[in-house]
C-alpha positions as a Python dict, from the first residue, in 0.01 Angstrom:
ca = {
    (1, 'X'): (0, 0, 0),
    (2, 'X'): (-254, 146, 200),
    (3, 'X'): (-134, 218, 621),
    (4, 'X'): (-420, 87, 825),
    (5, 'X'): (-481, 61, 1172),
    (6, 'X'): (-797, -17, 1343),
    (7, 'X'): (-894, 107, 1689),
    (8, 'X'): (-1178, -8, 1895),
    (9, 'X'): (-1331, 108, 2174),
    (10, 'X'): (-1598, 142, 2410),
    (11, 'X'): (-1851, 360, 2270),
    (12, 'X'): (-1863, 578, 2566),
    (13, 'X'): (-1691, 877, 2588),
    (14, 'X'): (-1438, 792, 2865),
    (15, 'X'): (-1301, 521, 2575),
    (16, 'X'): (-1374, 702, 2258),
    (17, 'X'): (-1221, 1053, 2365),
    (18, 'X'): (-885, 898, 2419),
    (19, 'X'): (-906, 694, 2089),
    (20, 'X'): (-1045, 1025, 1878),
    (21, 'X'): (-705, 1156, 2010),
    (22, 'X'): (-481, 909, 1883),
    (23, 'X'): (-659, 883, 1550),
    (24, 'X'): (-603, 1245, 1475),
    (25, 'X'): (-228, 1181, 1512),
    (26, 'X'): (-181, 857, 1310),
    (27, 'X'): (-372, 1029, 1083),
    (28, 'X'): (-123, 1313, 1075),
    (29, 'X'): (167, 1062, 1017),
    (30, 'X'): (1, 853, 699),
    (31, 'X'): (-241, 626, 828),
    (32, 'X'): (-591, 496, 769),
    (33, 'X'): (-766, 461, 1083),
    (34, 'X'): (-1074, 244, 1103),
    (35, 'X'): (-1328, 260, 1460),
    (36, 'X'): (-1456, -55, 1578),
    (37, 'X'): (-1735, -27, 1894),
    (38, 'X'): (-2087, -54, 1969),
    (39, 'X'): (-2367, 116, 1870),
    (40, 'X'): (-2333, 401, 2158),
    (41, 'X'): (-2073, 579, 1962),
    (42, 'X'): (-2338, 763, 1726),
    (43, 'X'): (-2394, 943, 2018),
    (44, 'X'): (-2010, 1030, 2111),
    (45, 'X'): (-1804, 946, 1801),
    (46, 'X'): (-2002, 1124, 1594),
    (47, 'X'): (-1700, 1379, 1500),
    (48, 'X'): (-1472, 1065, 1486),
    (49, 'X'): (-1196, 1133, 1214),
    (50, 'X'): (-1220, 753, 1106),
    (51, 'X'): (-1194, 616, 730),
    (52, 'X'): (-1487, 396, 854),
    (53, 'X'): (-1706, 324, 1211),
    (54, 'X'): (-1767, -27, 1230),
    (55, 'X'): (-2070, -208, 1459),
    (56, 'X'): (-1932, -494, 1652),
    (57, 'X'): (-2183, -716, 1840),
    (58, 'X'): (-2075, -665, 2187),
    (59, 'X'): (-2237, -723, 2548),
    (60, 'X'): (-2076, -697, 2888),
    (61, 'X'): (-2109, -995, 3122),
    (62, 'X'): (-2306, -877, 3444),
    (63, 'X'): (-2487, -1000, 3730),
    (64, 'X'): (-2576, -1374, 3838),
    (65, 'X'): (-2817, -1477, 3593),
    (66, 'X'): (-2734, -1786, 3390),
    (67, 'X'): (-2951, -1699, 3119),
    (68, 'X'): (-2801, -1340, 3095),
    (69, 'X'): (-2456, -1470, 3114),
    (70, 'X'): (-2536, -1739, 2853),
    (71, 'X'): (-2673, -1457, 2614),
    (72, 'X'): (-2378, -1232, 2658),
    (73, 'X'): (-2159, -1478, 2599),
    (74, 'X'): (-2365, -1630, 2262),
    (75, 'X'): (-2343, -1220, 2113),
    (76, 'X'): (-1995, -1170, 2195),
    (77, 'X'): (-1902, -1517, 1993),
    (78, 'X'): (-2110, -1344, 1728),
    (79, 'X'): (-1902, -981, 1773),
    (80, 'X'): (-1570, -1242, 1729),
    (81, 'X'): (-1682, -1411, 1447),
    (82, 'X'): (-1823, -1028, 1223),
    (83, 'X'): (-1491, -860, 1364),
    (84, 'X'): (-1265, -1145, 1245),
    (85, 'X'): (-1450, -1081, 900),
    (86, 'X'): (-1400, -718, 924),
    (87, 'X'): (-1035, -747, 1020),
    (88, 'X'): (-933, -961, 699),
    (89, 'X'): (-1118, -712, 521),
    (90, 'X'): (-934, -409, 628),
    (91, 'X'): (-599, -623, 652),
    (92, 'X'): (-467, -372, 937),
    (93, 'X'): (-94, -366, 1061),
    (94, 'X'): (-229, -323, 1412),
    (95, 'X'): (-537, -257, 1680),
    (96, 'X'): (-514, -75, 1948),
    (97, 'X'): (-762, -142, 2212),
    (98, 'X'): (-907, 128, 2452),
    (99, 'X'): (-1100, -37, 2674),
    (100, 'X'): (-1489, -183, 2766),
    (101, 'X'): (-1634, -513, 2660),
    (102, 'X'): (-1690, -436, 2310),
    (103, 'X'): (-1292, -465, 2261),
    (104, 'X'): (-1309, -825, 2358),
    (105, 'X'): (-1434, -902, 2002),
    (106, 'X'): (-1234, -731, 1789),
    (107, 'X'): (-908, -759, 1987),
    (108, 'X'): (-946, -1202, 2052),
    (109, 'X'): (-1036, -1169, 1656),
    (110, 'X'): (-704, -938, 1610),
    (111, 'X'): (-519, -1243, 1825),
    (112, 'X'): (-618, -1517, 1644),
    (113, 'X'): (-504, -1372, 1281),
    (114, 'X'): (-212, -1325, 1431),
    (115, 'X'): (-199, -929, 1380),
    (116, 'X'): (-4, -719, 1638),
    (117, 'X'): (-263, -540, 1933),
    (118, 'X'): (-169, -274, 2196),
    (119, 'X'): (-403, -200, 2483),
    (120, 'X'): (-434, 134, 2626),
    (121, 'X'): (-556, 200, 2992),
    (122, 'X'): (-730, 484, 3103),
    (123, 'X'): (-779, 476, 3447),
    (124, 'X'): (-559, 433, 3752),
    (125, 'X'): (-697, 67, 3780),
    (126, 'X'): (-676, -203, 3505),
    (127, 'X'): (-1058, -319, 3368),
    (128, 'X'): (-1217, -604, 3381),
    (129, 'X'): (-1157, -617, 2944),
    (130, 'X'): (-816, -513, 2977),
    (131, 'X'): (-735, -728, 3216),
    (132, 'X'): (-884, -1030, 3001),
    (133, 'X'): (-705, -883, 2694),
    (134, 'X'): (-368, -780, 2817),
    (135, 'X'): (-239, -1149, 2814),
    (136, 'X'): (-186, -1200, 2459),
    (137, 'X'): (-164, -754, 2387),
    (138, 'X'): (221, -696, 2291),
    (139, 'X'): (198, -354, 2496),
    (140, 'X'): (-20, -221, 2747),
    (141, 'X'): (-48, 137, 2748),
    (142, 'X'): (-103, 333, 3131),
    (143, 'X'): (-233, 678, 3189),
    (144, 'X'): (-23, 680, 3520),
    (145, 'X'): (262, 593, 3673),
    (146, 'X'): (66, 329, 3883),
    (147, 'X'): (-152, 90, 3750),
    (148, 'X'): (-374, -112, 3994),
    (149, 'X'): (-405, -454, 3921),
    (150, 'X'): (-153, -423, 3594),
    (151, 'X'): (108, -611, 3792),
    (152, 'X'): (126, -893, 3625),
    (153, 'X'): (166, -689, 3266),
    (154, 'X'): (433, -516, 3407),
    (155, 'X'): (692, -660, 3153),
    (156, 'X'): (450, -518, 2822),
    (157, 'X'): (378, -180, 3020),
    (158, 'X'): (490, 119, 2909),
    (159, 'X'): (390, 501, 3082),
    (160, 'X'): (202, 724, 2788),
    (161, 'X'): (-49, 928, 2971),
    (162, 'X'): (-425, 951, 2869),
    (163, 'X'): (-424, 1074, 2532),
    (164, 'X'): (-652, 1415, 2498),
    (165, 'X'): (-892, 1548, 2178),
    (166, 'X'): (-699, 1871, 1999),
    (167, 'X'): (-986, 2065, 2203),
    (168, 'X'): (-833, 2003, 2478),
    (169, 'X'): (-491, 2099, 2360),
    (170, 'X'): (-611, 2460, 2230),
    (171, 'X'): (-792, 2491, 2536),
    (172, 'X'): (-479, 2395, 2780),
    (173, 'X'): (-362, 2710, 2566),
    (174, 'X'): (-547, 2948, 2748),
    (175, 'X'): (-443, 3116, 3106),
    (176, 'X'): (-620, 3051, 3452),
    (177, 'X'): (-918, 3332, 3415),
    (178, 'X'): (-849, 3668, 3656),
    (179, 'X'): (-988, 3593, 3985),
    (180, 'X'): (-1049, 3892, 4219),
    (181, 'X'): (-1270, 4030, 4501),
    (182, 'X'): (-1558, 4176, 4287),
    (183, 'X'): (-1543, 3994, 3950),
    (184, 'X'): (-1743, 3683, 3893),
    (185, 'X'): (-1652, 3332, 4037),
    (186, 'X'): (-1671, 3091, 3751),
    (187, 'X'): (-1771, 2794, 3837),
    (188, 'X'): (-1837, 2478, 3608),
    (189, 'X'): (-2045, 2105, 3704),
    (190, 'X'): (-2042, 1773, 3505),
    (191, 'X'): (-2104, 1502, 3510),
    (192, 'X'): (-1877, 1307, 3282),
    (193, 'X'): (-2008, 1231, 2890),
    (194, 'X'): (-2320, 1059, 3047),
    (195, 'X'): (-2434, 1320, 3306),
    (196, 'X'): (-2530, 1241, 3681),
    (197, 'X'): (-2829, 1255, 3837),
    (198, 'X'): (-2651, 1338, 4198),
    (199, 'X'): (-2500, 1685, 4081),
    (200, 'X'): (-2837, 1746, 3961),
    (201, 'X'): (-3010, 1666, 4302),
    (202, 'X'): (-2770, 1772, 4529),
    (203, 'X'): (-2581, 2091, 4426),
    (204, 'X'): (-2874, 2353, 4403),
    (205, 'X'): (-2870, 2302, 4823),
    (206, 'X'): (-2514, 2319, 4804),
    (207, 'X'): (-2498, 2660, 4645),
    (208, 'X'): (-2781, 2775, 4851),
    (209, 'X'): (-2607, 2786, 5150),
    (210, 'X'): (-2358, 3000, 5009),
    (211, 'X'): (-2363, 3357, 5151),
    (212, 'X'): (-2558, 3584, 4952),
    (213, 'X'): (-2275, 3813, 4863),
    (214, 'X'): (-2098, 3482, 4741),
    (215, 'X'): (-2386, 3363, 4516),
    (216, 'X'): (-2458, 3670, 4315),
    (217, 'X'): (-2107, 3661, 4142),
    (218, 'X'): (-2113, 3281, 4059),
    (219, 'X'): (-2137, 3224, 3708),
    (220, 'X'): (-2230, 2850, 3694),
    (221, 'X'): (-2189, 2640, 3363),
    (222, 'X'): (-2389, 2306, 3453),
    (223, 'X'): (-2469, 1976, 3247),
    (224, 'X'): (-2751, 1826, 3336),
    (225, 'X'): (-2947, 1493, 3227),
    (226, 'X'): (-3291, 1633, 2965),
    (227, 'X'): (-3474, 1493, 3278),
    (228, 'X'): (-3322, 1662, 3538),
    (229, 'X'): (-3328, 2019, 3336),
    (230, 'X'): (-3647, 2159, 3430),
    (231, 'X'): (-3664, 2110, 3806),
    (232, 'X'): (-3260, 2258, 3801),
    (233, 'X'): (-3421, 2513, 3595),
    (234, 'X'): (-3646, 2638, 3876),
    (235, 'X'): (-3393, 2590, 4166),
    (236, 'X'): (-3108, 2813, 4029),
    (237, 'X'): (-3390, 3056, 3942),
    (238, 'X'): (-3546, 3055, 4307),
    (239, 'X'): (-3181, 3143, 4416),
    (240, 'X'): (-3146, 3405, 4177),
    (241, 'X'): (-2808, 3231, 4027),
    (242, 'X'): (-2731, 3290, 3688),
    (243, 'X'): (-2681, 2948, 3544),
    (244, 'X'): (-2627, 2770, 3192),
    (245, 'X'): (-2775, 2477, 3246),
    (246, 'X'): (-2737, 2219, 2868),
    (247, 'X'): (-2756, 1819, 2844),
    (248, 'X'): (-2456, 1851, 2637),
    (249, 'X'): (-2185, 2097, 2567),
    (250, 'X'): (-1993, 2036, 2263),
    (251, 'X'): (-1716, 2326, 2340),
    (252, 'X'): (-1705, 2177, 2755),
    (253, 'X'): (-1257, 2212, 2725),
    (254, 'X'): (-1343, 2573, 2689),
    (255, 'X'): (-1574, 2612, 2916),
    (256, 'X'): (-1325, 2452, 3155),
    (257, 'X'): (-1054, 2640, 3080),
    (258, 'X'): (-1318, 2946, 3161),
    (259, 'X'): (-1338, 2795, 3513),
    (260, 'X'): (-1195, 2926, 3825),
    (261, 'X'): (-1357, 2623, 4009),
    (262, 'X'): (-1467, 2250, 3864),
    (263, 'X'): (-1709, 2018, 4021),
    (264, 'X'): (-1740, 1655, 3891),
    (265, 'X'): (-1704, 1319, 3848),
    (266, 'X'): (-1305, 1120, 3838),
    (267, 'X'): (-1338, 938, 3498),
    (268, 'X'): (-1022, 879, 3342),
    (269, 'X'): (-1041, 1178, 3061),
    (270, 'X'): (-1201, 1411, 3297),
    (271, 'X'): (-917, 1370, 3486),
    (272, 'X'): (-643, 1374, 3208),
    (273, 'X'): (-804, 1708, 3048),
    (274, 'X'): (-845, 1872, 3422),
    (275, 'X'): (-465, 1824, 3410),
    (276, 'X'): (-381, 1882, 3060),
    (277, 'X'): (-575, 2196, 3119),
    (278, 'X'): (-464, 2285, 3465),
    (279, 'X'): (-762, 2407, 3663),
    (280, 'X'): (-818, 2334, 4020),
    (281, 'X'): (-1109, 2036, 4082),
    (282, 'X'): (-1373, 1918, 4364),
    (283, 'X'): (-1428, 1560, 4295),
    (284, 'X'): (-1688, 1334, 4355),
    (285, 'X'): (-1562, 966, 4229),
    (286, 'X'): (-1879, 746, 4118),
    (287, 'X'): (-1962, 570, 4396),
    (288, 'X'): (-2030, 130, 4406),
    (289, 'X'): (-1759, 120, 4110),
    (290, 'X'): (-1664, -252, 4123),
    (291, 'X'): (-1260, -141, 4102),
    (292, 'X'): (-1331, 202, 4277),
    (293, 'X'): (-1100, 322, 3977),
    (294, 'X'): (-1266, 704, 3948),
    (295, 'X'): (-1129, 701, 4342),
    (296, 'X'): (-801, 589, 4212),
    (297, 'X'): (-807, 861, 3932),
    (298, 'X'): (-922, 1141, 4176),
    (299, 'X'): (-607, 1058, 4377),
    (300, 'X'): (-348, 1100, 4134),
    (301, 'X'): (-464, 1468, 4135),
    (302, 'X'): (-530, 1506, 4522),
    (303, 'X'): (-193, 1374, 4620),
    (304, 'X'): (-25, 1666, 4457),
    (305, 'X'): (-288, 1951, 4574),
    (306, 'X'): (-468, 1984, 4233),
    (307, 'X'): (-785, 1866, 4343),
    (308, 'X'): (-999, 1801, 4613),
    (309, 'X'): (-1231, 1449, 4683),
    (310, 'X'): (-1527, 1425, 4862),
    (311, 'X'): (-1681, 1090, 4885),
    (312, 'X'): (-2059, 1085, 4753),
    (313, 'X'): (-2196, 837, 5021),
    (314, 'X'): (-2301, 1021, 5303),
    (315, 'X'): (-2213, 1327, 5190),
    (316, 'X'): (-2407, 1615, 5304),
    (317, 'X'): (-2456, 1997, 5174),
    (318, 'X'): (-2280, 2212, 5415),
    (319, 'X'): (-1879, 2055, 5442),
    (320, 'X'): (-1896, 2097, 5017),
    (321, 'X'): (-2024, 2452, 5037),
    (322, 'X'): (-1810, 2547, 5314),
    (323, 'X'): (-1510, 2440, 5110),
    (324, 'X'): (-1623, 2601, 4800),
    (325, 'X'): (-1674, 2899, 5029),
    (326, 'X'): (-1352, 2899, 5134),
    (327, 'X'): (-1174, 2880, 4806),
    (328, 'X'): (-1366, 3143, 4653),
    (329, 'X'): (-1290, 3349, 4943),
    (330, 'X'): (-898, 3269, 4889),
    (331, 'X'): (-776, 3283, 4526),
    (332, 'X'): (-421, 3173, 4599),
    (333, 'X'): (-534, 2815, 4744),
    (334, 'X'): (-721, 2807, 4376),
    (335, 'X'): (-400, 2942, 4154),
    (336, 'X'): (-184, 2693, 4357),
    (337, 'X'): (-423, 2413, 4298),
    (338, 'X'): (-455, 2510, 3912),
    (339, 'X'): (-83, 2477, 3879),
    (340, 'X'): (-10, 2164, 4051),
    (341, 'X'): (-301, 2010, 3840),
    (342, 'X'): (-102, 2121, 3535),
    (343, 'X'): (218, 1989, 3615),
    (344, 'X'): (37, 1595, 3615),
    (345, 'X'): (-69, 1699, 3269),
    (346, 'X'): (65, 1477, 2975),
    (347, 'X'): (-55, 1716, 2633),
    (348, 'X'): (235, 1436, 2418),
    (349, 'X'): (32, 1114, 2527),
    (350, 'X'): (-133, 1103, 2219),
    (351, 'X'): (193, 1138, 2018),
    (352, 'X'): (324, 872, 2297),
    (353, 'X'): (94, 621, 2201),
    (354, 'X'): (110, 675, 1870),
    (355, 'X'): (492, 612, 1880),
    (356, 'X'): (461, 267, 2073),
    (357, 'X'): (228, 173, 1806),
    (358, 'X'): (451, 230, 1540),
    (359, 'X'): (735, 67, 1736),
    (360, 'X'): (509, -231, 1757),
    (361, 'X'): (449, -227, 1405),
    (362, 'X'): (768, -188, 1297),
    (363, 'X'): (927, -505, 1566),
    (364, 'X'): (636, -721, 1317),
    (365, 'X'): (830, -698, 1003),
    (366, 'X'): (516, -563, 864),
    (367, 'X'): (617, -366, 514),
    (368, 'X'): (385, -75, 486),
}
């Protein structure tokens, strides 16, 4: 008999990333793992180690509009009703659910079949799905040691860390890169799996103000939105910056690991491989986030001296330059920083997760 286990997941890549992890390891131990999510993972999950990807109807419930609501709620019905089909089909021991609307489906399908499900969290702040989901999940998975709003799941919660992809693993491998007075000052910007706009806009004036001296040895790694490229294109070339400037780098926990210095976004895996990794951070949490849960992630590394915040509203050129000025200028603030990242690093949470899984499976009576 056949070990199956579905997971589902947002098809972004703050959800998928953490899922791809897991699956590798189940995988490893004997099982057949099946992806259920929306149509945005041929874009992320393309290199998703899954038996089978699975389309679920999904839509997220937003705004005020009645008529909005009312067709949100008539395609997630539909998601329940093709992910209850797919379930019996698959006849899995368990799904684990990893966040974002299109769970809802798969995981109230999971429910009412009366199959075991485990939730996993990624940020510092229960979601909106998770918190819908979590009261009839046997276990609730958190990526650290606080979760905001996850009182009330307390009793089914259980501390695995943010499961990261094997690239991230080989690349926590590799040492903090030699950082002297003359060599070059690495420096790497994203944006998270979708990009931002504001990095684009805002950090050619940041780097501008650098001193001269300063700017010749940065070598800057930079993702960038396709429309944003060109006009990024011409800034870094006006300030005679030698840049690398891609919509999408597929080898990015390399190219972290290369870093002396990263600038981006708090999403929950950028955070997780920043610390699996252990390199020092500047980061800008998205702002208008309804549960202000990148802020919440950006903490758990600034409370320890791994990372620095800066708040995007209102924030102007010169205090971010002046601070990267001033950590370029003293490589012992950076080393420190690097290493207290590190130690907030969890590199077992996939094997975690994969073991509360199993324990879940095994409390069912299932025979496998």
């Amino acid at each position: 008999m056949e070990k199956v286990i579905v997971l589902t997941a947002g098809g972004t890549g703050g959800h998928l990333f953490p899922a791809q992890a897991l699956a590798h390891v189940l995988i490893a131990r004997g099982w057949q793992v099946h992806l259920a999510t929306d149509g945005r993972a041929e874009r992320y999950g393309h290199d998703f180690p899954a038996t089978s990807v699975r389309i679920i109807p999904s839509a997220t419930p937003s705004g005020k509009n009645p008529l909005t609501m009312a067709k949100a709620a008539v395609t997630l019905a539909k998601g329940f009703w093709v992910a209850r089909k797919t379930l019996k089909e698959l006849k899995p021991a368990a799904l684990v659910g990893f966040g974002g609307y299109p769970t809802v489906p798969p995981m109230l399908a999971a429910s009412s079949l009366g199959i075991v499900t485990c939730l996993h969290e990624q940020n510092g702040v229960i979601g909106r799905a998770n918190r819908l989901l979590a009261r009839s999940a046997k276990a609730l998975a958190a990526s650290f040691p606080v979760l905001k709003g996850g009182e009330a799941f307390r009793d089914i919660t259980t501390l695995t860390g943010n499961p990261v992809r094997p690239a991230v693993l080989e690349a926590a491998l590799m040492d903090y890169p030699l950082l002297d007075s003359e060599g070059p000052l690495k420096l790497t910007i994203f944006g998270g799996s979708q990009g931002a706009r504001f990095f684009s806009e805002y950090m050619p004036g940041v780097l501008g103000r650098l001193p001269e001296e300063m700017r010749a040895r940065i070598k800057l790694v930079q993702q960038c939105r396709p429309e944003d490229l060109p006009k990024v294109r011409v800034a870094y070339r006006e300030l005679k910056l030698e840049a690398e400037i891609s919509p999408f780098f597929s080898d990015m926990p390399e190219r972290i690991a290369d870093s002396h210095l990263v600038i981006c976004r708090s999403g929950a895996s950028s955070v997780s491989e920043l610390a699996a990794i252990g390199r020092p951070s500047l980061l800008v949490p998205l702002p208008g986030s309804l549960d202000q849960d990148q802020k919440a992630n950006a903490q758990v590394l600034a409370d320890v001296g791994g990372a620095w915040i800066m708040e995007q509203r209102g924030l102007r050129p010169n205090p971010i330059a002046d601070l990267i000025e001033e950590l370029f200028s003293n490589p012992d603030r950076l080393i420190a920083a690097a290493k207290a990242a590190k130690g907030q690093g969890k590199p077992d949470a996939a094997e975690r997760l994969a073991d509360l899984v199993e324990e879940l499976v095994a409390k069912t009576g299932v025979v496998l």
